[in-house]
N, C-alpha and C positions, 0 to 999 in steps of 0.2 A: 289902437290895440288895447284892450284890457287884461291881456295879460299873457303870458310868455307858455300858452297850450299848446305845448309838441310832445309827441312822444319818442322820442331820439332809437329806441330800438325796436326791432320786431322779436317775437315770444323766444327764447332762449331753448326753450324745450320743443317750438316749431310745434306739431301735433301727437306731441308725446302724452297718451293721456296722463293724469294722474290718478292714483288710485284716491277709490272713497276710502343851581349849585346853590343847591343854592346859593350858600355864601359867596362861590364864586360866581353867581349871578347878577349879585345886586340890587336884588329886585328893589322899583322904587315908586310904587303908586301911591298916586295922590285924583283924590275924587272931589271937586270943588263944585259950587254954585250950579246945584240939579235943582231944578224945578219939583215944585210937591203940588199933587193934585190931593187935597183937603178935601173932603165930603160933606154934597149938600143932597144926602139919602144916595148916591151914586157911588159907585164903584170908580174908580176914576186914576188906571197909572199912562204916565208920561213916557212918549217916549224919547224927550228932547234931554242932552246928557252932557256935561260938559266935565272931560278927563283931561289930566295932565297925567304923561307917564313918560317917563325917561327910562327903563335898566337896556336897550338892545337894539344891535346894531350890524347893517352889512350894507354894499352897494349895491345897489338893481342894475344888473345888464342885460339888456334882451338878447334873448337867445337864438337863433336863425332855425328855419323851422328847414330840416332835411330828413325828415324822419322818412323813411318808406310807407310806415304805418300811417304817418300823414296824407302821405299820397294817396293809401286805401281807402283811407277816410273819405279824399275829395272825391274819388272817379266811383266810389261805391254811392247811385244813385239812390237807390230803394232804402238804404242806410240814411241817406239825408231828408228823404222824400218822408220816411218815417220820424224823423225824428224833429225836422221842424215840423209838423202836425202835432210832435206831444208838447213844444212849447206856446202853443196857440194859449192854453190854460194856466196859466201861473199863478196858484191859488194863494201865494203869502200876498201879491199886489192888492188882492180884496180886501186883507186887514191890516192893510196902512198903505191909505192914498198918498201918501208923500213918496211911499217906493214907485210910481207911475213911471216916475220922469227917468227908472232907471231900466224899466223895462227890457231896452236891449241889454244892456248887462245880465239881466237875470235872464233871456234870451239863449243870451249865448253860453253861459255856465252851463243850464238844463240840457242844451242841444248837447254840449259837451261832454255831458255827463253820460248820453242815451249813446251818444257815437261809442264812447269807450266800452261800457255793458256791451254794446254790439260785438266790438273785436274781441272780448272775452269769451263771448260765445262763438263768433269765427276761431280763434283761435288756441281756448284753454278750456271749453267746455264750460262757459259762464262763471262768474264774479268768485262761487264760494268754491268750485274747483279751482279756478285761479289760487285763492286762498289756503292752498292746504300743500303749499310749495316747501313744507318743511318734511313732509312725505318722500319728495324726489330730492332736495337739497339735504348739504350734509352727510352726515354719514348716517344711513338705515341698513335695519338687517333686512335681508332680502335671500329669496329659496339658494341656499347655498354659500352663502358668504354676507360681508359685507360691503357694498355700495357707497362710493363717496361722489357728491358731484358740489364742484364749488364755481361759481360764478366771476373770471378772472380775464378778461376779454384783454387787458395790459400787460398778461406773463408772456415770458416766451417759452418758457417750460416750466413742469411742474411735479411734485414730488408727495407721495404722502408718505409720513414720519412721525417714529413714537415711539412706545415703549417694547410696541409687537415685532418693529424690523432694528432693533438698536440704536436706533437716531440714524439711520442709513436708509437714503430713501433709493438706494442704485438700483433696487427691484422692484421700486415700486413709482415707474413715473406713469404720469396720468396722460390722456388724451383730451385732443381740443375741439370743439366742435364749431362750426363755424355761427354760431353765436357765444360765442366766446366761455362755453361751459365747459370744463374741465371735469376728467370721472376717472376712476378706476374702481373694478369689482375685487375685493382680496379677497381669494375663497379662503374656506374652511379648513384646517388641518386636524386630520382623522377625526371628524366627526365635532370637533370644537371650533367655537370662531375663533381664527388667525388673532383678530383683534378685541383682547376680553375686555369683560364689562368694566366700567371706571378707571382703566386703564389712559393712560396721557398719547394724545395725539396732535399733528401742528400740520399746518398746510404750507413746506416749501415751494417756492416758485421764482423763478430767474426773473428780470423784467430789465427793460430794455437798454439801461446799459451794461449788463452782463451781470449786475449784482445778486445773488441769488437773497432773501430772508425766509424767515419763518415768521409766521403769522398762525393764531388761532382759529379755527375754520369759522365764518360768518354765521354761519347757523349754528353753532356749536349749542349743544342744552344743555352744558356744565362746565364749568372752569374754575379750576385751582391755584393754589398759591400756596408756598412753602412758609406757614407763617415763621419759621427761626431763619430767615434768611430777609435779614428786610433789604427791601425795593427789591426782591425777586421778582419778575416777571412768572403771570398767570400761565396754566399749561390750559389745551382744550381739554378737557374730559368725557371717551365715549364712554356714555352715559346706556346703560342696555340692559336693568336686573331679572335675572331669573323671575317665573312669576312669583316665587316663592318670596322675594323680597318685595316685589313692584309694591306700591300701595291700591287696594282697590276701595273704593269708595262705597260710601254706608247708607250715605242718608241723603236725602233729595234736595235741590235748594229750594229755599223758604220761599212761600209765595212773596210778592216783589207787593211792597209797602205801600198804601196812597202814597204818603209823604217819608224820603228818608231820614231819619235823623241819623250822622255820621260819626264813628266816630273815628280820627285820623290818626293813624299810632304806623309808628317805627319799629319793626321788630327789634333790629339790633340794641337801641339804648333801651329796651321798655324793662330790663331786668332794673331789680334795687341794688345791688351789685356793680361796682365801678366796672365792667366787662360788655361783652357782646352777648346778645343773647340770642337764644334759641327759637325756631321755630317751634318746636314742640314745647320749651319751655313756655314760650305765647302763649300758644293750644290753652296749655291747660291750667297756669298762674293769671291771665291777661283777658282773655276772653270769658271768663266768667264775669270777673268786676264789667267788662263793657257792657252785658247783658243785665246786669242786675241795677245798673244806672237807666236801664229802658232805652237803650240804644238799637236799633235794629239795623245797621248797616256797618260796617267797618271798610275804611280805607286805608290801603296798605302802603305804605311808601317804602322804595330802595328794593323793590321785587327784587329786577333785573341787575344784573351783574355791574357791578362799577366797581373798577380798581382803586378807586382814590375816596374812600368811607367817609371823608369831610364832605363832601361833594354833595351831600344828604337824598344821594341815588341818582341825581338829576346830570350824571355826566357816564351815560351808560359806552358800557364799553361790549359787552355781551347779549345780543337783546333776547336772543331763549332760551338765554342762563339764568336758573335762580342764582340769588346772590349767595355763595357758600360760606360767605360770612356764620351765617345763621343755621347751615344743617344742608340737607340733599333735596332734590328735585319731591322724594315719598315724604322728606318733614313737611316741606310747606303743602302737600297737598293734606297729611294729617291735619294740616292746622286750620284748611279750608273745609274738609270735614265737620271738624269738631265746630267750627264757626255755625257750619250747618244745620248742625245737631241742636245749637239753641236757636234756633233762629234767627241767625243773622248773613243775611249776605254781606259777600268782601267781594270790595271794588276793588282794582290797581290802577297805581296812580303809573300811568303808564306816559314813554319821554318819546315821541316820535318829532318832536319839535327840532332837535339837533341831535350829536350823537357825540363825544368824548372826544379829544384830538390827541387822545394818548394811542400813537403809535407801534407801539408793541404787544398789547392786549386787546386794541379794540379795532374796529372795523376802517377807522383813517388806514390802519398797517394795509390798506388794499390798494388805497391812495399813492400811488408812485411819478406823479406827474402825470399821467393821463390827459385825454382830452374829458370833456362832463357826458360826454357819450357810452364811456365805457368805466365811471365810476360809479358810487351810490351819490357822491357829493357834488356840488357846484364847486365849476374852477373859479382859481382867483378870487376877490372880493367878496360875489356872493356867494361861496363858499366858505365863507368864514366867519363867524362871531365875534366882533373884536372884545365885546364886551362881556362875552362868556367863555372866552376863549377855547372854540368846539365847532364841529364842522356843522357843515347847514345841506340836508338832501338837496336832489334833484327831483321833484316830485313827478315832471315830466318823463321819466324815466322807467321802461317797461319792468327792469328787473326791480328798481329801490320800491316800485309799485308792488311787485309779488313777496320780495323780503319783509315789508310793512304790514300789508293785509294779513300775509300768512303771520305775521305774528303776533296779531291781533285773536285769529281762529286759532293758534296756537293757547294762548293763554286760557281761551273761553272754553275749548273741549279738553285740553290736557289737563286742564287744572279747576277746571268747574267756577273760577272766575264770574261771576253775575254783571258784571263792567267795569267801565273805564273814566277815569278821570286822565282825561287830555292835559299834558302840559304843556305851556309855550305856547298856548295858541293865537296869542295876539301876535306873535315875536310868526307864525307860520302866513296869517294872512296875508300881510304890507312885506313890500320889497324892504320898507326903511321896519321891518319889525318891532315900530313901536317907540321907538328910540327916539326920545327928542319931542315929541309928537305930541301936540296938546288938541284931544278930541271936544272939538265946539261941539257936537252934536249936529252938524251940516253933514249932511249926505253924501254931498260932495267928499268926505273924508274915507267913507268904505266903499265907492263904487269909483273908481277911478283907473289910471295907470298905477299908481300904486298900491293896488289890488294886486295879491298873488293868487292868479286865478288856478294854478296847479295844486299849491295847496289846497285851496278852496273846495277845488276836485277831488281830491285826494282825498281832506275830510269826509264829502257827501261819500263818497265809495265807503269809508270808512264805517260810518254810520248804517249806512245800509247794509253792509254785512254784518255788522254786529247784530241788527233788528234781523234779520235773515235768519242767522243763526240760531240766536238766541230773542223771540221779541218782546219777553220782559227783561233785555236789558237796560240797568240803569247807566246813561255816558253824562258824562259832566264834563264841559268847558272852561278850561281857566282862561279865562277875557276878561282884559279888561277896558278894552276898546269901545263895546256895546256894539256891536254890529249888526245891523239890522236884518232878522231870520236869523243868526247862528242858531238860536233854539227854537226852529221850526221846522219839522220834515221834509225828507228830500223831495217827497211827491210832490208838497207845496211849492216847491224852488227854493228850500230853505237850505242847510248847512246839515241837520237832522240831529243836531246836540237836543237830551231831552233837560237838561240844566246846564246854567252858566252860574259859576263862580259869583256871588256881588262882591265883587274885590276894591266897592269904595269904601262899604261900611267899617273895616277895620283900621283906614286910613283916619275916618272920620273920628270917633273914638280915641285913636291916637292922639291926635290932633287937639281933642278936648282935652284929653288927661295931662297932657304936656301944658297946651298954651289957654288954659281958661279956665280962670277962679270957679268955681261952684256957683255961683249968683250970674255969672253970665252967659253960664249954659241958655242956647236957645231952642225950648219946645219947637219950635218951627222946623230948625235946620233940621231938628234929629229927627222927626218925622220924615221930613220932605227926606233927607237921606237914606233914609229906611225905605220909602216905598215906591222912590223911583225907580222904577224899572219894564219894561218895556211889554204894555200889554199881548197878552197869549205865548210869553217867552215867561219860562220859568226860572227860580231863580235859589242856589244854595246859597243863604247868610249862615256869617257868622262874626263873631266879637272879636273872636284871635285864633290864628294856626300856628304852622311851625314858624314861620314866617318872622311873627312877634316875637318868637323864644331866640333865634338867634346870637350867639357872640357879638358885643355889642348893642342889643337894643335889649328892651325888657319885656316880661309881660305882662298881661294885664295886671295881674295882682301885686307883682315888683313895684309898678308904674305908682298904685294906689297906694301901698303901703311901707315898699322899698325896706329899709334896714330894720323896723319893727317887726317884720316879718321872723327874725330872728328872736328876737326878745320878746313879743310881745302877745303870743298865739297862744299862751294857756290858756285856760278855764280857771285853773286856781286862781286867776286874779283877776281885777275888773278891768275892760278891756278899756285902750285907752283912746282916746278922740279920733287919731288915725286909723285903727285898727278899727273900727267901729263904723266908721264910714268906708275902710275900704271892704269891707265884707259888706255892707251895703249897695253900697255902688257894683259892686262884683256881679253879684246876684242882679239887680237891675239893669245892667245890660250887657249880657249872656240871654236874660228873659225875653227883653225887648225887642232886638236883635233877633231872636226865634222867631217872637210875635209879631213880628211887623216887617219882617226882613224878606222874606222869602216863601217858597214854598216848600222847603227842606232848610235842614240847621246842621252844622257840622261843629265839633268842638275837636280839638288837638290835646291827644293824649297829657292828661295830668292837667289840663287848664283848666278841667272842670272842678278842681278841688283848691284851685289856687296856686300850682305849683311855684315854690321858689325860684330865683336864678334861672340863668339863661342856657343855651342849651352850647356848649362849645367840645366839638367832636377831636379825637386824639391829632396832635400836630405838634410839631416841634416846636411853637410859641408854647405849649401849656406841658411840655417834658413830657406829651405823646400820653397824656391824664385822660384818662375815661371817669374820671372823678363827677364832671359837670354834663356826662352822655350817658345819661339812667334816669330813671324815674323813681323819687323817694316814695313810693308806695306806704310805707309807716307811716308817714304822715298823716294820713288819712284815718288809718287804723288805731290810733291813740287816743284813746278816749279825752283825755286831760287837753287835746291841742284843737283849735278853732278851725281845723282845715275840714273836719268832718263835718261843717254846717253848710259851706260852701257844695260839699261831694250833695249832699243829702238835697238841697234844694236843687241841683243839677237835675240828681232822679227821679225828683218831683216835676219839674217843668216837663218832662218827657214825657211821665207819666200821663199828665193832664194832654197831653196830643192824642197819648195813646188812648184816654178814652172819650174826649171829644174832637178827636180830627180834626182841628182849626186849622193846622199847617195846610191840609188840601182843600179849604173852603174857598170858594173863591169870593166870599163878602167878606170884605175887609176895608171899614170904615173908621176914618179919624174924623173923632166928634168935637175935640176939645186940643188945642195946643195953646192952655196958656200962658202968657208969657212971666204974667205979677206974681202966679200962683206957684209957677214951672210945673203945671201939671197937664199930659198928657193922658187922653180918655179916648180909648177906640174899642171897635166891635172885630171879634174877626169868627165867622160862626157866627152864634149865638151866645157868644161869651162877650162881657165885659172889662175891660183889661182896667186900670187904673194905676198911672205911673206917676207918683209924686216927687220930684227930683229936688224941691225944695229942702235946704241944708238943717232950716228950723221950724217950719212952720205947719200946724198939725189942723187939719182942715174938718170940723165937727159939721155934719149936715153938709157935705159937699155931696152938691147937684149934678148927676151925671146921667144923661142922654142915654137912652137905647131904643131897639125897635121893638119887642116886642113886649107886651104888657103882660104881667105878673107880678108872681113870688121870686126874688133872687137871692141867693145865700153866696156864701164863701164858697171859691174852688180850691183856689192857692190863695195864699197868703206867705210875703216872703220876710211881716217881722215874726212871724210864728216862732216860741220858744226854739224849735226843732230846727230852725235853720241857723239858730244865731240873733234872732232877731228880737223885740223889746215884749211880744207878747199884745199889743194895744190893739190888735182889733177882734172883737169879738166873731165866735165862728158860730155861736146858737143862733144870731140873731138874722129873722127875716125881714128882707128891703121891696116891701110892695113900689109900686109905680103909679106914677099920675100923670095923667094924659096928657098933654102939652100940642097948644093951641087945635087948630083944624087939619082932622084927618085927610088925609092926600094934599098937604098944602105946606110944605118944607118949611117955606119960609115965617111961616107964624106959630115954628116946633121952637123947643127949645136945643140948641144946635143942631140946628135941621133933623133934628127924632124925635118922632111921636110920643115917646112918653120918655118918664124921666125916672130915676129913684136916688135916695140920698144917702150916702158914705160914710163912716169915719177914712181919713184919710194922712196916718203919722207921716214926717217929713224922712225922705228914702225910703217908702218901700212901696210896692206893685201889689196890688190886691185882685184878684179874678175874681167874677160872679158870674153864675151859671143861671137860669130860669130853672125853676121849681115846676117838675109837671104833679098835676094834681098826684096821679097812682102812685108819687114818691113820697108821699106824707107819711107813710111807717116810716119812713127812714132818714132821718133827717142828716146824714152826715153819709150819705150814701156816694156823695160825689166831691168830698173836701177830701182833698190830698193833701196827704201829712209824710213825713219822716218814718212815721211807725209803718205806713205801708207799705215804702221802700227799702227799710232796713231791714227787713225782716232775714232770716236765713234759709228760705226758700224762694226767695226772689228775682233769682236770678232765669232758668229758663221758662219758669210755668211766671214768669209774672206778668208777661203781654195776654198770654190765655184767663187768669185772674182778673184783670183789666177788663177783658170783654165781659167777662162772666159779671162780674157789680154790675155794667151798663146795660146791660142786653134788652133790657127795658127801658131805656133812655134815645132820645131821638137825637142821633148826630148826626144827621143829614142837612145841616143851615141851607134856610133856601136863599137863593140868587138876591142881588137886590132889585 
């Protein structure tokens, strides 16, 4: 067996159409001894990987296949007759012969995946009708009243209750249907609905030992909380406003980027303010600085409803709840609006990986001892997270399939959402979730019995609806497994993620800044770290997330400069040996990490300017302090303080993608990692990058490799006065090239490239050069990114349009190698 594909129920609505923690996670990855494919004129990534990763844990039990719907499967010929015919072709085996040997795995996933599409169209009118299960679940208005139907196959009666019947549900018990869906229609009273808008409602139901509770209805699309009553339990909220309140939407979403760069923010702490903030307050304080840094993506974290705000979203207890923390269902869609209006799409970081085990707010309260037939979660063992302590779905499962999907299409058409950052998805693939588990990079480790081929399934569905619906959506995978196709289409037989996570490189980083002097950095590892990753699969880097800010650990800029960070940030005074290198080092790898990491860059609200201290959400260790859960934003805005060189070279590196697109080129060549010099020399485009890591040593006429022959000038420059830096390399001066050895003959180049030109190179810092085309000889500063062009006060929405408009006569199309 490869894995535990049943689907334990038949369609719950039968032929009804439908109308058109972290903290408490643990997380603890570690990326060791990856192979670095170094270039000899070739493009050249590895897909051999070697992960150690411990935070997650549960037991695999196979599950005994009595579905009926299985049975339709077997005895439905034309169904299988068709469907092995579409696995004859599995297009990811073509680009990578090492997947041959797993062929019938990938076999059987695809078969599996064409059987299930099938009975969505036997029996829900196909995949994205399936999907829009939040139409008939829940409570909807409907001609005459309002409609509730809740999915409870373990009640024995059932009740709806709230503010409309007095907490008395004697009038109002529901009916069951023999898929175990519970409904009741409450009409209208003279001309009003029985049950008004944002009024509180709960779903009572007896279950089998006589006990009756109240639970929040599973589909609920708002839930409250009495905040002067602490550890009050959340109420549902039917959620229903006149159109006069609804919010309607303005502006279109932004075309979808080559390359994303991200940027990761928390509504709730991103006020400067010890408190919780605003959706709107976002809007219109947050989302401008993110546009004017040259960001064009925003990712959202803590969307959906979680009871427990330490939890930093990842322990969802509502899933088509906004989180009320922050404002109403119309704020966060103002906010995705206004995100629109500059140009930027917003991702949600969305938690289908497990679900809250808090009982009284969230979806476990449905959980009554059941068998896994007639819940959303796995009984027993694999039901349960020991290590995150939170329930684990049934992904085999007809309805946790239509609850999941549909609230996938929920988010993307309710809320105009552009995609999804998947969490947990290593912890969704493997029965052992990861836990313990040190991936050699043997094949043997993702195609096995310890393959969760439901998940698996459940992703591809997933994927494919989202590209269905929306097909410049962007989804992103947090993996860190490396699983071979997660980031390749489902047509191919792949998983259909169009990015994964590189969740070594901020291990790696770590790992330096803690355990290794400055002189024993090695050019090699960080290269080969940065660019392993797994050809035709894409890849988000990045230097630090929330991840690093945590209570307990530090971040980047902590890490580098720690307690001077207090004392030591003016400008009135000369900065001192710490501070100096850590705004150095800061800047070169945030830069590097962009340039070499991926094919998108994601940065964590406030990391791009340095932020102080660690991030510790209100709880009873810190006397319940929102003190340490905000963003110093003044900081930045201070003239007199060093954090604005950090912000400004942040703006700059973006900038530079945004008008050479290196991030989507696919030539990306390392020329040089040397080890005496510690200087790293690569091409990615037609740009030449040059990272000097050395602590002292300032390299006059250093020779560095490129392909093609010319004029090269300054792009970026990160000791530029404007970032903080010493000033030492000049930005008038042009660096012609000289051909090195025989054309078409690598090995008698000077590091396998044809021609060369020579550097100044101060000790810390990264210098870009760009090729000079002839028509740009009026303008000789036409493509050196500076400070002044970032800071300006009109930078923020017209500055991507800006950007095009300087280059529009510049060739950024870098050809192949």
């Amino acid at each position: 067996m490869l894995g535990s594909l049943v689907f334990l129920h038949t369609p719950a609505l039968g032929s009804l159409p439908l109308s058109s923690s972290k903290p408490a996670r643990n997380k603890q990855h570690l990326a060791i001894q990856k192979p670095i494919g170094v270039t000899s004129g070739s493009q050249k990534f590895l897909g051999h990987q070697t992960f150690l990763f411990a935070p997650r844990i549960s037991i695999y039990r196979k599950v005994q296949d009595s579905s009926t719907i299985s049975v339709l499967v077997t005895d439905d010929s034309s169904t299988m007759t068709s469907t092995e015919e579409d696995t004859d072709d599995i297009g990811i085996l073509g680009s990578d012969p090492g997947l041959e040997k797993y062929k019938d795995h990938f076999k059987y996933r695809v078969r599996k995946f064409a059987e299930q599409k099938a009975l969505f169209e036997k029996y829900e009118r196909g995949l994205e009708e399936f999907a829009q299960g939040y139409l008939k679940f829940g409570l909807n208005r409907e001609e005459g009243g309002v409609m509730y139907r809740e999915w409870a196959p373990a009640a024995q009666e059932a009740q709806l209750i709230g503010d409309f019947n007095g907490w008395n549900g004697a009038n109002h018990n529901m009916e069951k249907n023999q898929f175990g869906v519970w409904s009741i229609k409450v009409p209208d009273s003279g001309g009003n609905p029985a049950i008004p808008h944002n009024s509180r409602v709960k779903f009572r139901f007896k279950h089998g030992n006589g006990v009756w509770v109240d639970r929040i209805p599973a589909w609920i699309k708002y839930a409250t909380v009495d905040p002067a009553s602490f550890g009050a339990p959340y109420d549902g909220i039917y959620w229903d406003p006149p159109s006069s309140e609804r919010y309607q939407f303005k502006y279109p979403r932004p075309p979808k980027p080559k390359s994303p760069r991200i940027y990761e923010a928390h509504v709730g702490m991103s006020s400067s303010e010890p408190r919780i903030n605003s959706y709107r307050e976002f809007a219109d304080d947050v989302l401008p600085r993110i546009r004017a840094n040259n960001y064009n993506t925003v990712q959202l974290m803590a969307v959906m409803e979680h009871s427990y705000y330490a939890s930093f979203g990842y322990h969802v207890t509502n899933f088509f709840a906004v989180s009320s923390r922050s404002g109403t269902p119309e704020d966060l869609k103002y906010l995705i609006d206004k995100a629109h209006s500059l140009g930027l799409r917003v991702l949600m970081d969305v938690v289908h990986s497990h679900a809250s085990n808090n009982v009284t707010d969230g979806l476990n309260g449905f959980d009554v001892g059941q068998n896994s037939q007639e819940s959303y979660f796995h009984t027993g063992d694999r039901g349960y997270h020991k290590l995150w302590d939170s329930r684990l779905f049934n992904y085999a499962n007809w309805e946790v399939l239509r609850f999941l999907l549909s609230n996938l299409r929920w988010w993307l058409e309710e809320f105009k959402f552009d995609g999804f950052r998947f969490d947990g998805v290593t912890s969704m693939l493997y029965h052992h979730h990861g836990v313990n588990m040190a991936f050699t990079g043997n094949y043997d480790e993702y195609f096995s019995e310890a393959t969760d081929v439901d998940a698996v399934l459940y992703l591809m569905l997933a994927n494919s609806l989202i590209h269905n619906i929306l097909p410049d959506a962007t989804v992103i995978a947090e993996d860190v497994s490396g699983m071979p196709g997660l980031g390749r289409p489902v047509f191919e037989g792949g998983i259909g993620f169009e990015y994964r996570l590189a969740m070594a490189i901020p291990d790696k980083w770590i790992d330096y800044l803690k355990n290794k002097n400055d002189e024993d950095w090695s050019m090699k590892e960080i290269s080969w770290s940065l660019t392993n990753r797994r050809y035709t699969e894409k890849c988000i880097s990045y230097a630090e997330s929330h991840d690093q800010a945590i209570v307990g650990d530090k971040t980047m800029a902590f890490l580098l400069m720690d307690k001077e960070m207090y004392s030591g940030m003016s400008c009135l005074t000369d900065a001192s040996p710490t501070i100096d290198r850590g705004i150095a080092l800061h800047k070169m790898i945030h830069f590097i990490t962009m340039a070499l990491g991926g094919e998108g860059y994601l940065n964590f609200m406030g990391n791009e300017f340095g932020h102080p201290e660690w991030i510790d959400f209100p709880r009873e260790g810190n006397g319940w302090s929102y003190e340490k859960c905000r963003r110093q934003w003044d900081l930045v805005e201070l003239e007199h303080l060093r954090y604005k060189f950090m912000n400004a070279f942040d703006r700059a590196m973006n900038l530079l993608d945004d008008k050479f697109l290196f991030l989507a080129s696919t030539k990306q060549i390392v020329s040089s990692t040397n080890e005496e010099d510690k200087v790293i020399v690569f091409e990615r485009g037609d740009l030449v990058f040059v990272f000097n890591f050395h602590p002292e040593n300032t390299y006059d006429g250093y020779k560095v490799g490129c392909d093609l022959p010319g004029k090269y000038r300054v792009a970026l420059d990160s000791d530029a006065s404007e970032f903080g830096g010493h000033g030492r390399v000049g930005h008038d001066a042009d660096h012609f090239t000289s051909p090195e050895g025989i054309p078409g003959v690598p090995e008698t180049n000077f590091n396998n490239r044809p021609n060369s030109f020579k550097v100044l190179s101060p000790p810390r810092t990264c210098v870009v050069y760009y090729r000079v085309e002839e028509k740009e000889e009026e303008n000789n500063d036409i493509n050196l990114v500076s400070a002044n062009e970032t800071l300006t006060a009109d930078a923020g929405a017209k500055q991507k349009e800006s950007a095009y408009v300087e280059v529009h006569d510049i060739d950024t199309n870098p050809s192949n190698v």
